[in-house]
N, C-alpha and C positions, 0 to 999 in steps of 0.2 A: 535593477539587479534582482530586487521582489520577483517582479512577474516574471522574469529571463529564469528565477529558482524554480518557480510553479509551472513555467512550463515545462520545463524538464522533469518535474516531478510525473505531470501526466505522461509522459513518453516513458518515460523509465515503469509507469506499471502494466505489470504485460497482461492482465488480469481478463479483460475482451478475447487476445489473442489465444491464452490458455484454453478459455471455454472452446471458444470454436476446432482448437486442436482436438479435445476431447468431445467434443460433441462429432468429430469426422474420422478420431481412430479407436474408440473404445465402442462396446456395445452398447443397443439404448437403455440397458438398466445402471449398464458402468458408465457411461456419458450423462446421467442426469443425476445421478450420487456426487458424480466426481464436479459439475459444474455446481451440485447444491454446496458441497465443500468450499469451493473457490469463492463462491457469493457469501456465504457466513464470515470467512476468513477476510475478505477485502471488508464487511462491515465492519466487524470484529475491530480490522486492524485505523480503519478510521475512524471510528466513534471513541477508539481509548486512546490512538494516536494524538489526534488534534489539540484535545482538551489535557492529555500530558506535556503535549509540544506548549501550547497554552498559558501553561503553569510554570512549566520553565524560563522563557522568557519573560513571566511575571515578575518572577523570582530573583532571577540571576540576571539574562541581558539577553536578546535578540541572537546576540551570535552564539551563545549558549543553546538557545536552541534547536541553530542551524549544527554545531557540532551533536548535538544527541539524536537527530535527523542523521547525518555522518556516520556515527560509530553503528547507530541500530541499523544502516545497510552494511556496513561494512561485515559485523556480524552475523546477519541474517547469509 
């Protein structure tokens, strides 16, 4: 059920897709702005993701986790 999570976690970010949208319909000064955005943001969002994801499960319980992984897409 792990790995059946994680893959679909890779499928669901569209984050590759984005850049090359932008790198084929904005200009090359608005295509390499807008893919340097994309790349901060997807770091961004997993170097504080993980180790928050991390902490919760520490904390509380594994599917604790998986629900704050839930609400924060739901959210977003």
């Amino acid at each position: 059920m792990v790995v059946a999570g994680r893959a679909c976690r890779g499928w669901a970010s569209p984050a590759a897709v984005t850049m090359a949208m932008a790198r084929a319909h904005l200009p090359p000064v608005g295509a390499g702005r807008a893919i340097a955005t994309l790349s901060i943001t997807t770091a961004v969002g997993a170097g504080l993701g993980y180790p928050l994801t991390g902490l919760i499960a520490q904390i509380f319980a594994f599917h604790a986790a998986f629900w704050f992984g839930a609400i924060t897409v739901a959210v977003r």
